[in-house]
C-alpha positions as CSV (number, residue, x, y, z in Angstrom):
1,X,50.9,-20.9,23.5
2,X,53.3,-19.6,26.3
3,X,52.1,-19.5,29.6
4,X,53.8,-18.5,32.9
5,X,54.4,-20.9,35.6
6,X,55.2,-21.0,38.7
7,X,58.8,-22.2,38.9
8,X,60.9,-20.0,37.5
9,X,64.5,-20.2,36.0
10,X,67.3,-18.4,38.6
11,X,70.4,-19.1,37.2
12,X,70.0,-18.9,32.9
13,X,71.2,-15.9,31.7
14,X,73.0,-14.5,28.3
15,X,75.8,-12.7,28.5
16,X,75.1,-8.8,27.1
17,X,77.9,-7.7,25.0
18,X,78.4,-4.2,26.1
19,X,80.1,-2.7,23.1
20,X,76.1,-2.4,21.5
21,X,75.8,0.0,24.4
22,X,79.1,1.4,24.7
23,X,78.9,2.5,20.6
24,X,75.4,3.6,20.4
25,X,73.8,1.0,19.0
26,X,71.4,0.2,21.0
27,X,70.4,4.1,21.1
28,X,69.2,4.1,17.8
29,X,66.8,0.8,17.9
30,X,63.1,1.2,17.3
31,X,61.6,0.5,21.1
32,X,59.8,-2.1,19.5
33,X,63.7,-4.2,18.9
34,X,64.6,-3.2,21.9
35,X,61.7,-4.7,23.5
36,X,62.2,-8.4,21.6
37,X,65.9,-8.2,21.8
38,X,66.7,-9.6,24.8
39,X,63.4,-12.2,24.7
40,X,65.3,-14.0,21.9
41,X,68.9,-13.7,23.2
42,X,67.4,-15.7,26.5
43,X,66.5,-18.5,24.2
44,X,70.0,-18.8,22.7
45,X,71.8,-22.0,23.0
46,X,75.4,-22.3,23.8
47,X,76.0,-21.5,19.5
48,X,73.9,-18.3,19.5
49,X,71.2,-20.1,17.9
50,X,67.8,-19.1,18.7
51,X,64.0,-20.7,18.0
52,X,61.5,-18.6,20.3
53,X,58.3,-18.4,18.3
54,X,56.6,-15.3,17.1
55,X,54.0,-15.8,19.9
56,X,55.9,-16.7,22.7
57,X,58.1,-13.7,22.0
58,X,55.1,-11.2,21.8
59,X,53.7,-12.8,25.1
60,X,57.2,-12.6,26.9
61,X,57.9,-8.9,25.3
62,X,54.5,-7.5,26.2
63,X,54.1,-6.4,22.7
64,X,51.5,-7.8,20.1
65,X,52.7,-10.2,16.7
66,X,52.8,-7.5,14.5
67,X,55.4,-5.1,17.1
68,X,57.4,-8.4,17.1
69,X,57.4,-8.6,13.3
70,X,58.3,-4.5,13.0
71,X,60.8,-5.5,15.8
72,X,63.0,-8.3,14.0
73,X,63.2,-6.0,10.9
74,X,64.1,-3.3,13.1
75,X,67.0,-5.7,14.5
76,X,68.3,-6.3,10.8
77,X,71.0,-4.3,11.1
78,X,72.1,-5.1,14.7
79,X,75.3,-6.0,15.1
80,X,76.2,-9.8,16.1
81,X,72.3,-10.6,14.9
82,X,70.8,-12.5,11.9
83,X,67.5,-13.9,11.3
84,X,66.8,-16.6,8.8
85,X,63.8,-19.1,7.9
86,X,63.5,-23.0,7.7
87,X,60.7,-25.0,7.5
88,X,59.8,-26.8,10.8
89,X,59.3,-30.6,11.3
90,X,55.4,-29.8,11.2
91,X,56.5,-28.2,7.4
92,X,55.4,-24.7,8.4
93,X,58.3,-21.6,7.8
94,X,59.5,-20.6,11.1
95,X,62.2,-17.7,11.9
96,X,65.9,-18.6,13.4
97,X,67.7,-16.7,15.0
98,X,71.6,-16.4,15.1
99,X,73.2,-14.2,18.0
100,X,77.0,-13.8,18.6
101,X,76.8,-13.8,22.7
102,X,80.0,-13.5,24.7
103,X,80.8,-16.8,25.9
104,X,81.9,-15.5,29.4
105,X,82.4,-11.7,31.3
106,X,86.2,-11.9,30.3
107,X,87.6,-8.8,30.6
108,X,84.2,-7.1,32.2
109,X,83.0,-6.9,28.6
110,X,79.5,-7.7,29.2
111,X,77.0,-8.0,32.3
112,X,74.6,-10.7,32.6
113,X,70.5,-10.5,31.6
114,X,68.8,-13.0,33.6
115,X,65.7,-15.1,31.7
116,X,63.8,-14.7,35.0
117,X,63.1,-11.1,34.4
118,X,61.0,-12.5,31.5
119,X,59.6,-15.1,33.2
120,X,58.8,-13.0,36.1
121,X,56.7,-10.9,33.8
122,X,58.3,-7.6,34.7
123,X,60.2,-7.1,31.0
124,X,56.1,-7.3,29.4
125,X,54.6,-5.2,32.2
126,X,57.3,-1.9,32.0
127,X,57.1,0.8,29.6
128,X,58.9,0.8,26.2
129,X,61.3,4.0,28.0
130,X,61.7,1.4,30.9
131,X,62.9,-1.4,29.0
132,X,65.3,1.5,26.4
133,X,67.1,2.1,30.1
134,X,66.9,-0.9,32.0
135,X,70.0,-2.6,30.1
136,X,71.9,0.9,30.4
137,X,71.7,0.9,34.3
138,X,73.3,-2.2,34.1
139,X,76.3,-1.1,31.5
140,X,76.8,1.6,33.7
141,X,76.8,-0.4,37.0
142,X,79.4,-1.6,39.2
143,X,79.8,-3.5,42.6
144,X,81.1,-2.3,45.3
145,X,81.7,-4.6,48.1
146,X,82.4,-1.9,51.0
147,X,79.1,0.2,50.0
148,X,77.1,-3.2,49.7
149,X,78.1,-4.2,52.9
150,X,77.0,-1.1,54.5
151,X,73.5,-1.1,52.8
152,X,73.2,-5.0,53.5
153,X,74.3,-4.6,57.1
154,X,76.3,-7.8,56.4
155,X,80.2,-8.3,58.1
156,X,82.0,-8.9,54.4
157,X,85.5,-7.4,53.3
158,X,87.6,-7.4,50.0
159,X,88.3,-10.8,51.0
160,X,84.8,-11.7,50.2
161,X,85.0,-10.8,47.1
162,X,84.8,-13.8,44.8
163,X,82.2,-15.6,46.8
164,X,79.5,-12.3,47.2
165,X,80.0,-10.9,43.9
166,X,78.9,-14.2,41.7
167,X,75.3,-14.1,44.0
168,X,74.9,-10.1,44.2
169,X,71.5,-9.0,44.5
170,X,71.9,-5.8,43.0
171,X,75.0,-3.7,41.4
172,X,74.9,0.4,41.5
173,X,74.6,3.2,39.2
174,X,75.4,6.4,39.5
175,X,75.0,7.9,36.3
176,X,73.7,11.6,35.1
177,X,70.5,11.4,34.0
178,X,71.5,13.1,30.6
179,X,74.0,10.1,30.0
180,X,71.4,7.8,30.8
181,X,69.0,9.3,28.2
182,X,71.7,9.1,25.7
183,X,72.4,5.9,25.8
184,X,68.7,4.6,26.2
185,X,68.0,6.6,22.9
186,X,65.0,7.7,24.9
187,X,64.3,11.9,25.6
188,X,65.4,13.7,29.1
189,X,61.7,14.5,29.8
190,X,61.3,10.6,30.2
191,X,64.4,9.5,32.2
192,X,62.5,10.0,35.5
193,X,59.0,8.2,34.5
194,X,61.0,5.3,33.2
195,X,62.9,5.3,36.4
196,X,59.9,5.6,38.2
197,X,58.3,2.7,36.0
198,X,61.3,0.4,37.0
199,X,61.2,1.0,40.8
200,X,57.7,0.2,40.2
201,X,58.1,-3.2,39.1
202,X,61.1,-3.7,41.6
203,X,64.2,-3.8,39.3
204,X,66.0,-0.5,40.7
205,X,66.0,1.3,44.1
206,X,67.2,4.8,44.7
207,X,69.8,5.0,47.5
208,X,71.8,8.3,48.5
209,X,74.3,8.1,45.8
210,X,71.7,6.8,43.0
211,X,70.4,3.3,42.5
212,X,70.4,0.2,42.9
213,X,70.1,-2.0,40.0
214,X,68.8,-5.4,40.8
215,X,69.6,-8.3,38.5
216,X,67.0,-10.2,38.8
217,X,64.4,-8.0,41.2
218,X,64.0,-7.1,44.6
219,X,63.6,-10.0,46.4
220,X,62.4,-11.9,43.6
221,X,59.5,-10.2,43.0
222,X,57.3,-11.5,40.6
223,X,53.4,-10.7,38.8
224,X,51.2,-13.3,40.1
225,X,50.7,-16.0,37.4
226,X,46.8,-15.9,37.1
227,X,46.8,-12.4,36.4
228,X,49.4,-12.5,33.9
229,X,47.9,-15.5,32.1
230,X,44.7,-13.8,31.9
231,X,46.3,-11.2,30.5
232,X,47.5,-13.5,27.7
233,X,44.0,-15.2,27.3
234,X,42.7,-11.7,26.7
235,X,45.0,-11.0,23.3
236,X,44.8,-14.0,21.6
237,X,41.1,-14.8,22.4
238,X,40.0,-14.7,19.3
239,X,42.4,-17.1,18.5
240,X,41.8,-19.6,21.0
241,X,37.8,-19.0,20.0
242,X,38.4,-19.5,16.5
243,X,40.3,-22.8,16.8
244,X,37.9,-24.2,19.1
245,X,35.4,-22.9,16.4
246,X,37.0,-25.2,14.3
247,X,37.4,-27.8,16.5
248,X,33.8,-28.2,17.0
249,X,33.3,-27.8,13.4
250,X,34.8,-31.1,12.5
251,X,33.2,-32.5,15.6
252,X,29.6,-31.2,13.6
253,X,30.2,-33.1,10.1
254,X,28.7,-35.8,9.2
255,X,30.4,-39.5,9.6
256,X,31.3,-39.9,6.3
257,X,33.1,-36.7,5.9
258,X,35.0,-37.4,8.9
259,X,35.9,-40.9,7.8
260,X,37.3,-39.1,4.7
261,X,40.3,-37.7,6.9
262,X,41.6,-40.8,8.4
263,X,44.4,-42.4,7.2
């Protein structure tokens, strides 16, 4: 079973095509895909193969085994995503999943979703709305080295460019709200809770123009791990119970039986 620790992963990322934004098709996802989506495209290796299990994708998501089940149907029909089964080395059928991830930001064609907002636990703790909008901001962000000089009261020019822009904290967004609604496929009425929710949890801050949009969070902000892994013990309780319910089962028959299962 997943559980969060304390050291975190900075750097691994995938790279988010933004043509599923740019045509809509992230719009029209059931919240519960949209809330799995990016769980398994962290887990992708450098193929776009991906083996999260069902568990460890619920826990990450914030969403319960049978929202992750709705979710991978719902992602059926997802562009650049398949899902397929095998049977596991321990002979159980498992799910694979097959993702075609930009290998790099060529041609600022995708923006880069960072594993630590998972691990962080800020991706299960925001609303559904929250997570529709969060990858939007980020399609519709952009750097700007003069304005984050300003805000960072840091002495960097154009010249800085190359070596400030690869460790940004944050990029802006400036987008209507309407637009922002649109493309989150979520309703006007909850555009501001959702921006609310994800100020919240530190991944934007409002500035004069509009917001900043944090890649990671603000100032790496995290949940603390005891609460979240309480959190976890509390939903699958009745699983940990049970199997130590059958634990102490086979513990409970008699020698002979036992003897009966060695090999």
């Amino acid at each position: 079973m997943y559980q969060f620790k304390e050291d975190l992963n900075q750097s691994q990322f995938f790279w988010w095509d933004k043509k599923l934004i740019e045509n809509m098709n992230w719009a029209v996802l059931p919240k519960s895909s949209k809330a799995i989506f990016p769980v398994i495209a962290c887990h992708a290796n450098s193929k776009g193969e991906a083996f999260p299990g069902e568990q460890t994708i619920a826990i990450l998501a914030g969403v319960s085994d049978k929202i992750v089940r709705k979710g991978i149907r719902g992602l059926e029909t997802f562009p650049n995503f398949r899902c397929d089964y095998y049977v596991s080395r321990r002979g159980k059928r498992a799910k694979k999943f097959f993702l075609n991830i930009p290998s790099n930001n060529s041609g600022h064609n995708a923006f880069p979703f960072y594993k630590f907002i998972l691990e962080s636990g800020i991706w299960r703790k925001i609303k559904p709305s929250a997570k529709s909008l969060y990858p939007v901001l980020r399609y519709f962000g952009f750097f700007d080295i003069n304005e984050y000089a300003d805000l960072e009261n840091n002495e960097i020019c154009e010249a800085d460019f190359d070596d400030v822009f690869p460790n940004r904290e944050y990029d802006f967004c400036e987008a209507e709200l309407g637009i922002l609604a649109q493309f989150a496929g979520v309703h006007r009425n909850s555009i501001i809770s959702a921006l609310d929710n994800l100020a919240n949890n530190f991944l934007i801050e409002s500035y004069f123009k509009g917001w900043k949009v944090f890649l990671r969070s603000k100032d790496n902000t995290i949940w603390k791990r005891d609460y979240l892994n309480k959190m976890i013990l509390d939903s699958y309780r009745h699983i940990i119970e049970c199997t130590k319910t059958t634990c102490n089962s086979a513990q409970k028959l008699p020698n002979n039986a036992q003897n009966a299962w060695k090999r």
